[in-house]
Structures are given as C-alpha cells and as structure tokens.
N, C-alpha and C positions, 0 to 999 in steps of 0.2 A: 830085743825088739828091732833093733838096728838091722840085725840079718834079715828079718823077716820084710821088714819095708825095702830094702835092696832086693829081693824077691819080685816083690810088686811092683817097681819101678818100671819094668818094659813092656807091661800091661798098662801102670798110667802114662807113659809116654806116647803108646798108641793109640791112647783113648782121647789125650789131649791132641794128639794131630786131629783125629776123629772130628773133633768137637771144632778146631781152628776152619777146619774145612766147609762148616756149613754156617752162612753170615746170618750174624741174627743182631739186627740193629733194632733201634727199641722201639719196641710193639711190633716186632717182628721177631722174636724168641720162639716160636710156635715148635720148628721142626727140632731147635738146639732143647730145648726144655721136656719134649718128649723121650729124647736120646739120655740126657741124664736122667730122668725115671728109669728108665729101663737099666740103665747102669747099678743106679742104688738098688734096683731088683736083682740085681747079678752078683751084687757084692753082699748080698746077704744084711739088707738092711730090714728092718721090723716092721716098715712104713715107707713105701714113697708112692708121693700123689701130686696133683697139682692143684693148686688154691683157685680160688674166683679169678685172678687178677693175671695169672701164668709165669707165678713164683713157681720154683721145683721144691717139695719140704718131704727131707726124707727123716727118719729116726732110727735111732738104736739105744737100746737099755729101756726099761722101763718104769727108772725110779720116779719121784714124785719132783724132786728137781732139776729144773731144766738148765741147759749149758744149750745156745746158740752157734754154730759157726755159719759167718756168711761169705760168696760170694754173687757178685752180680754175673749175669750171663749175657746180656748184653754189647756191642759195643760201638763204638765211633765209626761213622765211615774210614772207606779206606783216602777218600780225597784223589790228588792225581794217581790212578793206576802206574803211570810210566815213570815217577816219582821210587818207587818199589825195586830194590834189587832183585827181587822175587816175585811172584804173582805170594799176593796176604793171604788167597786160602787156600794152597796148597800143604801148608803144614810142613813146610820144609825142616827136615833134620839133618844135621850137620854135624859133629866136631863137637858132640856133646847139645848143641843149642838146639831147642824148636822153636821157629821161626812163625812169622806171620800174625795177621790182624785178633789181637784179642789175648796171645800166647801169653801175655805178659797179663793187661788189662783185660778180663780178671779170669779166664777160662785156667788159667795157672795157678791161680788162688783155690780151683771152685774143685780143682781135683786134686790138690792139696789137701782139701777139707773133707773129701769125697774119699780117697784113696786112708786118711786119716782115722777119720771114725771105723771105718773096717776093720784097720788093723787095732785099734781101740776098742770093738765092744765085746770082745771076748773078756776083758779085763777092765770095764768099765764099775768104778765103785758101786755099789746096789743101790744109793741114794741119784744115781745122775740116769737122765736120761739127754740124746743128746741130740738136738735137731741140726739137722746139715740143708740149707736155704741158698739154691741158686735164685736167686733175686732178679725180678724183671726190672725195667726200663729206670735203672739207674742213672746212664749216661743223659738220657734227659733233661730227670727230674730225681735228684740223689733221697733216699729215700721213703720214696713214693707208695714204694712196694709195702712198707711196712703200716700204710695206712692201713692197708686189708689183713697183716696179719696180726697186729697188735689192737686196732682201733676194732677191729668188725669178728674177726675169730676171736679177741681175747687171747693168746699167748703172750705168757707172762714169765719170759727166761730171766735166773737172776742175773746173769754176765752174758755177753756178746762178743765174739771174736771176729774179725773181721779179716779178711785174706787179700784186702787190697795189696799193693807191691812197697814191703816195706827193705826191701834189699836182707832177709833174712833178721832185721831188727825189730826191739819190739816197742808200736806205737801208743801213745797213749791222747792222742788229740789232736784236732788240728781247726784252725781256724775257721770263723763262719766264713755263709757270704749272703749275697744279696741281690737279686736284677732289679732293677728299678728302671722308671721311664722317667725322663724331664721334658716336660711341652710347652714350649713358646707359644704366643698366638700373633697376629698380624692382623694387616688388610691389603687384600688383593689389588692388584690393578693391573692395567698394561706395563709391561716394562720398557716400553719406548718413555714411560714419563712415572720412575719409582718415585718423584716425591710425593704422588696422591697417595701414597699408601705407606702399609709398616711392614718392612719386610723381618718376618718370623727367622730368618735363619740370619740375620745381623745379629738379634737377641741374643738368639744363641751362640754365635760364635763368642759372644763376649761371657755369657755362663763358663763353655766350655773353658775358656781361659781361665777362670773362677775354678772348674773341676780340676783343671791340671795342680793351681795352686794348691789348693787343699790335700792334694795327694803329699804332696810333701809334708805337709804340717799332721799328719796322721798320727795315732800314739802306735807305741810299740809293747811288743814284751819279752822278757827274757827267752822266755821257752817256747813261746807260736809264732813269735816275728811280729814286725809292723803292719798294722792296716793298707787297704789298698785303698783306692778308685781308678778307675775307666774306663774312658766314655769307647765303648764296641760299636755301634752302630749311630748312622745317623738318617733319619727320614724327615721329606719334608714333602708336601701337598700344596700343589698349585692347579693355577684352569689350565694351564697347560706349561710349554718353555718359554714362553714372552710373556707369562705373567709374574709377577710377585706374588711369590708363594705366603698364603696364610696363618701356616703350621710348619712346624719343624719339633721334631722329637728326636732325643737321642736314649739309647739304651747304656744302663751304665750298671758293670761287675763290680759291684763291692766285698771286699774280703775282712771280715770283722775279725778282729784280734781280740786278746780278754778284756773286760770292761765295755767292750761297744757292741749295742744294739740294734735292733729293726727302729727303734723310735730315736736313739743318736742320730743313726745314718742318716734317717729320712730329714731331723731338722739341721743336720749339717748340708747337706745340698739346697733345703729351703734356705740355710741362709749366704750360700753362695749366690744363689739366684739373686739375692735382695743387693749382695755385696756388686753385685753387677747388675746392678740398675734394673733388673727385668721379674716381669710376672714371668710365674713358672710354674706348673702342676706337677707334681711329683708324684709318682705312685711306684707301687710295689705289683711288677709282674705275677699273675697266674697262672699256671700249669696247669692245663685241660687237655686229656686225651683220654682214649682208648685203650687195655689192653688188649696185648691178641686173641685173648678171649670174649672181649666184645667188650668187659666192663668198662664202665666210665670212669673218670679218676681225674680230681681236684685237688690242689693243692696249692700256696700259697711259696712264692717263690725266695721265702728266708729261709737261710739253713742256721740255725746258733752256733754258736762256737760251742766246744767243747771240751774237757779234759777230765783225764780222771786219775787221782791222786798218786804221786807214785809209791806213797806206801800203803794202797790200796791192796788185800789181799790177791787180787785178781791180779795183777800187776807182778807181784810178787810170783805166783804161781807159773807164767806167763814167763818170766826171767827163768826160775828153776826149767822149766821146760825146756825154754830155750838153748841152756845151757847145757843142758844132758843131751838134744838134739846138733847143738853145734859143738860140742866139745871144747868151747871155750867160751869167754865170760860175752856176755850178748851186748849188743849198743843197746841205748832205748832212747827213742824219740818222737817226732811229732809227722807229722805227712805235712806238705807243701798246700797239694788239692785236696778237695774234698769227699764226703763217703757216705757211706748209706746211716754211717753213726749221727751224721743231724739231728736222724729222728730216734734211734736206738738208744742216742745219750743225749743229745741235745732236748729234745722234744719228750723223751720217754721218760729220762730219766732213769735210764739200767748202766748200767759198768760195763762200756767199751771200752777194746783195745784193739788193736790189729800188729798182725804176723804174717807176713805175703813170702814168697818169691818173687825174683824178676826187683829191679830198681823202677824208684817212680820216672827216670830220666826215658824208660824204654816205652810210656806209657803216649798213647797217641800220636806216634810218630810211627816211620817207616823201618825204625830200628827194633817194633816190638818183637819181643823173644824173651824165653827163659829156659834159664840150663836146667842139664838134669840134675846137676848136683843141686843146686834151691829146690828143685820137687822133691830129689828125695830128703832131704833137710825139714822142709815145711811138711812132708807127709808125716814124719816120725817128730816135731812139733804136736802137730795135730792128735798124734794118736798118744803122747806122754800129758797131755793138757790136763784132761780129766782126773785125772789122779795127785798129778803137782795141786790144780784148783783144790779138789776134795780134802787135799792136807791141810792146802793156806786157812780156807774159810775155818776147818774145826780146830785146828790150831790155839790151845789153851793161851 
C-alpha cells in the first residue's frame, strides 16, 4: 500500500497547492468546497455533494457502519501580507515543503483524508462505510458545522477522526474553552468634573486584576494541562472623549481542563467580580452567522473538554495504524488548541481522535506548511485506519 500512496503523492501535492491558492475564510469556502467535490469526483468516490450549510461530504463503501474523517476547509486571515516570506497563496513548493495559508491548518489534513479513503476503498472491510467531511467555518466557530450534519441530517458515525495538525501523532483530546463577556456599569458625566459620576472602566480594571489572579490559581491535569483565562478585548461606551464612560466590557478566552465547566467558569469570574468589589454581568458569547450557502447558524460559544480513553478500541486501531504508516512506534497525545471534536465528542458524544500532518507550531502563523513526507504518512494512515478500526472493534 505504501507504493501505491507514493504513486499518488504528486497528484495530492498538486492538488494541495491547488486548493492553498484559492482563500476561503469562513463563510467564504464557496469556490474551495466546489474544487474538492469535484476532486472526490475524480478520485472515484460513491458520493460527493454539498450539505445545507457548505460542508463538502464525500463517501466510499457502502457498509452500514460509518467511520467519519474530518477536515476543516476554512482558514485564518493571512494578517500583515509583508509579514510573509512568500505571498500565502501561491502555494509555494520548495525542498520538499508546501508552503502558504491553510497548507498546514487544515487543507493538509483534508487531503490527507481525501487522498486516504481512495487509496482505501478498494479494500475497505464490507461492514464500513466511510465519510470524508471537508467542514465549513471552523475557524470561527469550532464545530458549528456539525450542527447540520449531525443535529438536522442525523448522521450517526460510530468514531471520528480528525486531521487537525498533530505532527504525525496520534491525538486523543484536548481541552475545552469558552468566550465569555464581563460588564461593569457606571454613570456618565463630564470629565472636567469625574467625581459626579462612576466610572465603569475603574471597575473594571480592578476585576481585571481579579482575572489575572485567578489565572494562576486554575487546576490542572496530567494529560490536558492547566486551565486558562484571558481578558482579549476590552470595550467601553461613553457620550463621547470628555465624558466618563458608563460601560466597559471585556471579552475573556477561557480554556477548560478536566473537571471544569460552562457553570464552574462562569461562577469563578462572578466571583472575582465580588472579590473586587464590583457588579458585573457575566455572559456567555453567541455565534450567529451565515453559511455561504445562505444558512443561518447559532450556536452557543462553549466548547467542552474532551478525551477519549486510551484503551479505547478506536485508539488502539489508530496507534496500529499509525505504526504500520510510520514504521515506528507512534507518540500519542493531546492538541494544545481546539477542534471540531467539541461537538463530535464533547457535545456528541462519538469517539474522537485526531492524526494530522504538519505541527500545531505552523498553525496560524506565517510559517504555515507541510512536508510531503507528513502527506504521504497521513495519506497511508488514512487509508490502513479502516481495517486496524474493523479488527480493534471485533476483537474477541
């Protein structure tokens, strides 16, 4: 199988430049999610179409149970252009590397999984079938996508693979998170004379001293690491620059480790607020948008934490894989950031994992790229999965 995916590599190498060259930021995947349809049409897959939402879902085999691979298609601005030793989407190849915006995060992933299943359904067990899911607007809103394909289609796969960037290792979890708002309130006045009033952003500065403190005192865990907080943004609402402002909000990234929740979080910053002296509204950020296909789309902005056993069959199947695709014994660990698994395992409750290309270090930076040796690595991953899985699960 090995020969055969080295065969295929300088097709998916050209397809991944392909694909680095036209930007599809999220709700804007329109032109990129057409192109991989038409790919999984060329690779001889059973099925490819595009959902409500302008996920890509292609198939092959036609057994009765399902096996998921994802990636997102999506990605991050490029940010300063001149910042770039390259222009991002020209798809630069080099000395083995593809270069530019997305190569890494996750279009390296999506043709990983892509290039995978092909070489895969000629020899896929008669009981699997296998859905290959380029996923919209991930980078937004992690998981989103899977509202419409799990919540509104009903698909129901028993395990989820995921193709984020796990530097060739295989993942099995990785911490929640949370955006949340804190809002002071005040009273306005002229600011030739602040003692008529209360100014909303004094409050807050002394919460925020509160949020630093707390960061420290966070729990940990062996295996996902310690909790986070951090105050990202701060706004605040006046009549104008001579008044004292009446509002001041800050937005704040919380990263949940095991043990802590959407209802921990939220009453540890209420009672920072208290520990400092100040009212404070706390809420929990909404994700409202559009796909490119016009669909609306809500979602609530907690992602859970997640993990899943490492002597879970899937797991297990996952390492065998691994190990016959890298010829040596595989790491297995956790991702730092987060993934479309919030809702696949957090919220779903199905058995994710993740096997990428490319390290999480190259991910949203100007250093994004992946060799061709991780493509072709992760391609012949992808295409041994189904067969290692079919063993673990029947496994007396």
């Amino acid at each position: 199988m090995e020969q055969r995916a080295r065969e295929m590599l300088a097709d998916a190498t050209a397809f991944l430049r392909e694909i680095v060259a036209i930007p599809s930021p999220s709700g804007g995947e329109e032109r990129v999610a057409r192109r991989i349809q038409g790919k999984m049409s060329e690779l001889g897959f059973a099925e490819a179409r595009l959902d409500a939402f302008g996920s890509v879902v292609g198939r092959v085999g036609a057994g009765p149970r399902v096996l998921l691979y994802d990636a997102h298609i999506d990605t991050v601005g490029v940010g300063d252009p001149d910042a770039w030793p390259h222009d991002p989407f020209a798809g630069k190849h080099e000395d083995g590397w593809i270069w530019g915006r997305g190569a890494a995060d996750n279009k390296g992933g999506l043709v990983s999984i892509l290039y995978g299943a092909a070489l895969a359904k000629d020899a896929l067990p008669p009981e699997l079938s296998l859905l290959v899911v380029g996923s919209a607007m991930e980078e937004d809103c992690d998981g989103i996508a899977y509202k419409t394909l799990l919540d509104e289609e009903g698909l129901a796969p028993e395990a989820v693979v995921l193709s984020e960037c796990t530097g060739l290792r295989v993942y099995r979890g990785h911490r929640g998170r949370m955006e949340m708002t804190a809002t002071t309130r005040g009273v306005s006045c002229h600011a030739s004379a602040p003692e008529r009033g209360e100014n909303a952003i004094y409050a807050m500065a002394r919460l925020v001293g509160e949020i630093e403190a707390l960061n420290g005192r966070l729990a940990g865990d062996p295996f996902l690491g310690k909790g986070s907080i951090a105050v990202t943004r701060i706004e605040n609402a006046g009549a104008s620059l001579n008044a004292v402002p009446d509002r001041c909000t800050i937005t704040l990234d919380r990263r949940l480790t095991a043990g802590e929740t959407r209802a921990s979080a939220l009453a540890e910053v209420r009672e920072a607020a208290r520990a400092a002296g100040v009212e404070a509204e706390v809420d929990v950020l909404v994700h409202e948008a559009r796909g490119w296909t016009g669909k609306p789309v809500r979602m609530e902005k907690y992602y859970p934490t997640w993990t899943l056993p490492a002597e879970h069959p899937a797991v297990g199947a996952a390492l065998g894989a691994a190990r016959e695709a890298l010829g040596r014994e595989p790491e297995l660990g956790c991702w730092t950031f987060s993934t479309n698994g919030v809702v696949t395992a957090g919220l779903a409750g199905i058995p994710t994992l993740g096997f990428g290309p490319a390290e999480e270090a190259y991910t949203h930076s100007v250093a994004d790229r992946v060799s061709e040796e991780h493509l072709l690595r992760a391609i012949l991953f992808y295409a041994l999965y189904p067969e290692h899985y079919a063993r673990a699960v029947n496994a007396p």
